[in-house]
N, C-alpha and C positions, 0 to 999 in steps of 0.2 A: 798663514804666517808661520813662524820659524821662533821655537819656545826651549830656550835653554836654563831645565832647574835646577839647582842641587840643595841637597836634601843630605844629610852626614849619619844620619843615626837610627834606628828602629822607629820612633816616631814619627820622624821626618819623613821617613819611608810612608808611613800610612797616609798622612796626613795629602804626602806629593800624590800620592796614588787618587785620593781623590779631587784632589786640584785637577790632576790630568785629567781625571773623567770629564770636570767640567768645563775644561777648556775644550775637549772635542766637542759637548752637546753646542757651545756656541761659537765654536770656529771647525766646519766639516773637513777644513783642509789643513790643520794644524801639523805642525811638523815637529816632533816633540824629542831633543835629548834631555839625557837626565846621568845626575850623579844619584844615587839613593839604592833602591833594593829591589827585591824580587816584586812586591806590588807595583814599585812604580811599573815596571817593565810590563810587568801584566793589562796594567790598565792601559800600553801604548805606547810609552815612553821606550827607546833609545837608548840603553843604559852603556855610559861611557866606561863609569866606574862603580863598582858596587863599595856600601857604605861598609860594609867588614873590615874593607881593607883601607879603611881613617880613622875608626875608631879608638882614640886612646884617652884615659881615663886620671886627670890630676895632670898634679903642675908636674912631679918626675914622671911620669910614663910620657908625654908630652916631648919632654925634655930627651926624652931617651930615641923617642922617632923622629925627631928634628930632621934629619937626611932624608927620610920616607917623605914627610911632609914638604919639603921642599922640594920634593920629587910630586907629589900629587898638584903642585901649585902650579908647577911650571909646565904639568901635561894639562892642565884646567886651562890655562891662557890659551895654549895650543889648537885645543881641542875648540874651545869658544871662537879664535881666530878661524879656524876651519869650520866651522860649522855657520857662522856668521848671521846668528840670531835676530829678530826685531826684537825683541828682550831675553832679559838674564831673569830666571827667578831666584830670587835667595830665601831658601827657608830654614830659620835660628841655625845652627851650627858656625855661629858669629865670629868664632877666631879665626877661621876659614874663608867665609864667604866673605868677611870686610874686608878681605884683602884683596879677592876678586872682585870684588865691586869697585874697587880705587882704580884696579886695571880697566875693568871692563867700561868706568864711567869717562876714562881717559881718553880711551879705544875709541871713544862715539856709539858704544849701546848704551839702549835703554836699558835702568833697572829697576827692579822692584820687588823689596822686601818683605813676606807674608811669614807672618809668625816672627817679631820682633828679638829681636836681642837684648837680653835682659839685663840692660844696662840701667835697670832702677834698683838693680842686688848690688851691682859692681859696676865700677869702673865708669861712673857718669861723660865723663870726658870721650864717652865714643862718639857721645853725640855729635860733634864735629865732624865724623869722620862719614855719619852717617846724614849731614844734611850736604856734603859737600858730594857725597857718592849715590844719593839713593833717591831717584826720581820720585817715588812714589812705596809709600808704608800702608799694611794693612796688620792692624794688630788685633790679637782675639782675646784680651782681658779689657775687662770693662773699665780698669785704672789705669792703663798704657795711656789711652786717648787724654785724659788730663797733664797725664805726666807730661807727652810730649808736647802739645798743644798749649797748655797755662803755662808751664816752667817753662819751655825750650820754645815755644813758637816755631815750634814745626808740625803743619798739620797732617794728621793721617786718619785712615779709614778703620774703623771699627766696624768688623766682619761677624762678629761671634766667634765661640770657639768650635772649631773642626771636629772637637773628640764627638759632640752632640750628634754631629751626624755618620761618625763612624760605628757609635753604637748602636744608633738605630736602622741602620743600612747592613747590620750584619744578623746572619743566620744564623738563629741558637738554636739547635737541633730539644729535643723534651729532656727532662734529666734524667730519667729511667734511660733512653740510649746511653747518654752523654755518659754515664756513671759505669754502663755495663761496658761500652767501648772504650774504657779508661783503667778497668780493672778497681773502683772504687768501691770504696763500702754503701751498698743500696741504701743504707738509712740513714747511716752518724749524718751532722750539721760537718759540713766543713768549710775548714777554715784554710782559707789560700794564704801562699808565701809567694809574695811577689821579689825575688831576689837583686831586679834589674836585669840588665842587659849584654853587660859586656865582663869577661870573664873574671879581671880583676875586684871587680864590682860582687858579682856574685861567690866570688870566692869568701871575701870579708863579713858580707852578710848572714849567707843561709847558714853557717856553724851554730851561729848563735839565734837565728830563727827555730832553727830546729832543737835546739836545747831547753826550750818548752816543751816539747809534744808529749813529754810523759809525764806533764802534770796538769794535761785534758787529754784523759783517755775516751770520754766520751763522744771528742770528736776527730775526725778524720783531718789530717791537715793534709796538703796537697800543692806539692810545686808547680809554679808555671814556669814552662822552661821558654825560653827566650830562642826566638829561630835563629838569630846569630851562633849559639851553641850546641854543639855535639849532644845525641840523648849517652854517650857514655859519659860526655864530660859529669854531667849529673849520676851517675850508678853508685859511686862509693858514696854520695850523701843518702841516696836512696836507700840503698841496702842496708846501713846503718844506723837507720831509725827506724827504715819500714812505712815509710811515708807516699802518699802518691803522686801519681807526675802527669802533668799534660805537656804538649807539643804543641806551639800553634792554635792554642784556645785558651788564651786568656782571657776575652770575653764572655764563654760560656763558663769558667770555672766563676769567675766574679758574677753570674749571674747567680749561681746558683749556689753560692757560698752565705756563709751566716756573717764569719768575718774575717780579719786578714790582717798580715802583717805586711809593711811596702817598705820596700825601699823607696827616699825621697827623688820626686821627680814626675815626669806625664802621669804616672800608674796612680800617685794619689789621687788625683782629678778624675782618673778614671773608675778608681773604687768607688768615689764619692756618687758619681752620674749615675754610679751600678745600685747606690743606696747601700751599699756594705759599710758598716762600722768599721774603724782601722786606726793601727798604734802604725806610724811612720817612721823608719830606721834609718841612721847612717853613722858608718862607722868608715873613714876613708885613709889612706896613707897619712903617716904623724905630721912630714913633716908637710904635705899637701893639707892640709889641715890648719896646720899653724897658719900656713902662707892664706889660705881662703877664708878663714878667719877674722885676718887684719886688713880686708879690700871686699867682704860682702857687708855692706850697712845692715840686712832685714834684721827685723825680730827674729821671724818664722823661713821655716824652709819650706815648707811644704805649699801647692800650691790652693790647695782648701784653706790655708791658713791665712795666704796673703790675702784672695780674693774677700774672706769673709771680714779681715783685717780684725780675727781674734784668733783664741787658741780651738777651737772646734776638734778637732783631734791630735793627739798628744805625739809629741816629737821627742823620739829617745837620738841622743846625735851624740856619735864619741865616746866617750869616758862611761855616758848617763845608758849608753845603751849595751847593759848584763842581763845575764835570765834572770834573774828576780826582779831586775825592775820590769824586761818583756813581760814575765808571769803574772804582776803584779796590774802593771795595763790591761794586756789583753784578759783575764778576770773582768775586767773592769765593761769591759765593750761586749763580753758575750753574751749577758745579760745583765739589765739593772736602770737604773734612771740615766747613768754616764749614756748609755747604748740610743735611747729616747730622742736626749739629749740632742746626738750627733743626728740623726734620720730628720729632726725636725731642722736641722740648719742646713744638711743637704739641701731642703725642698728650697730655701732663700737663695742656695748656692747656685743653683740650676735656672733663676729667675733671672740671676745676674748675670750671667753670660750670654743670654740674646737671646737663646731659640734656636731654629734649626735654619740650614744654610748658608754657616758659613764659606764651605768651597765654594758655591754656587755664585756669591758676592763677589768673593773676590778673584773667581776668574774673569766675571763681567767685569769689574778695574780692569784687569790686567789686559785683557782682549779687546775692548773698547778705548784703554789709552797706551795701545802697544804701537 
């Protein structure tokens, strides 16, 4: 069969990468394009368009590609029309794909949604759009399925979440390598800076991540630099504090890190699965901010936070997030009861989410009712 996914961002990227794996182990004749990144392509996939070049960050950066965007929509239809799929996959990148799901559900494909759009942060009212467009939901938070299910009577599959088996399916080389082909200090604890992914993003973040490091000299901290960016783009933060840098090993640095600073977003969930203590940062455009604000309902941002539905690790956002309050946090997580604290709510956090094989599930959905 004929499997057309897209995939918009770094996550999407991995997560597609292993959905494809396991669409070929149970379909040997799979024919597979994709919107996403260099793994998807690796694993098989077709790449129509790479996710670099859709990436944009808040309500004005958005605002500002509006002609690009409207240019990637209308070669997405094209490209769906010609390739002429038994399904569409949509994976989250929701302001995107709901729009091709309305075409493509028009068109006479199948669709189906893996990795939901987070429409219990914002904007309830998609749900419409999403019982009217989307044959078939596979969601990987263990609260999605009530939400849609009790509230909306719409039912969907709960898969697990994907990060589970992306961790355990990856290759951590020993840290004596890891440290020495990184140019890292053999001994200090370190402490990762997960900045995000997309330029703007890391731009607002690591200034003020990095404006702790000289008040734990003890330990090493250590950028993970995001494959979407240049290693110059990162040199002048480098050089300037004297901090170290990975490329492409984000999951070995969180392996082997004490603890870390994230930007909100997948990375929490993922320090969390890694068992690393962590202060969650964001700090976004003002007036992107006002606007997200007054149209996200949660409490929490983070997604250790919603899953556990408490505060489990502390969220600096905005205004709240200066080096003294960072200082005053991360103190707090590198050693002490706060540190305990968090490790012992991870092990609850890891129970809730399923288990291992999620891709594995929901390529069997997908291949089985394509």
């Amino acid at each position: 069969m004929k499997y057309y996914i897209i995939a918009g961002e770094a996550s999407g990227d991995l997560h597609g990468s292993n959905l494809i794996k396991a669409i070929r182990q149970k379909d040997a004749n799979a024919q597979i394009r994709c919107w996403g990144g260099d793994l998807m392509e690796q694993a098989g996939g077709v790449l129509a368009k790479h996710y670099k070049d859709m990436a944009f960050m808040g309500f004005l950066e958005v605002i500002k590609n509006i002609p690009t965007i409207f240019k990637n929509i209308s070669f997405c239809k094209e490209d769906i029309g010609k390739f002429n799929p038994d399904v569409v996959v949509f994976i989250d990148f929701s302001g995107f794909n709901l729009r091709i799901a309305k075409w493509a559900k028009a068109n006479g494909f199948r669709t189906n949604y893996y990795i939901s759009p987070q429409i219990w942060a914002s904007r309830e009212g998609r749900i419409k759009k999403i019982k009217r467009d989307i044959d078939q939901m596979h969601v990987i938070l263990p609260f999605e399925k009530d939400f849609y299910e009790k509230k909306h009577g719409y039912p969907v599959h709960f898969v697990g979440h994907p990060l589970i088996d992306a961790i355990d399916n990856t290759d951590i080389p020993e840290e004596t390598e890891f440290r020495l082909q990184n140019s890292l200090h053999p001994e200090n604890p370190i402490i990762a800076l997960l900045p995000g992914s997309r330029k703007q993003e890391v731009q607002k973040m690591l200034a003020v991540m990095l404006s702790v490091t000289k008040d734990f000299p003890q330990y090493q901290f250590v950028i993970a630099g995001a494959p979407s960016l240049s290693q110059d783009f990162y040199s002048s933060y480098r050089n300037e504090n004297k901090v170290g840098y990975v490329s492409n090993q984000t999951y070995t640095l969180l392996k082997y890190s004490h603890a870390a600073l994230v930007t909100s977003g997948t990375a929490t969930l993922e320090t969390a699965l890694f068992g690393i203590p962590q202060v969650v940062c964001y700090k976004g455009n003002w007036i992107s901010y006002q606007i997200a604000k007054r149209i996200i309902t949660l409490e929490y941002i983070s997604l250790v936070n919603l899953i556990m539905d408490k505060e489990v690790v502390k969220e600096l956002i905005q205004n709240d997030l200066t080096t003294a309050n960072l200082k005053q946090e991360l103190g707090k997580i590198v050693e002490g009861p706060k540190r305990e604290a968090i490790l012992d709510d991870y092990q609850i956090l890891r129970k809730k989410l399923g288990g291992k094989g999620a891709s594995q599930l929901a390529a069997q959905l997908i291949v089985e009712n394509a």
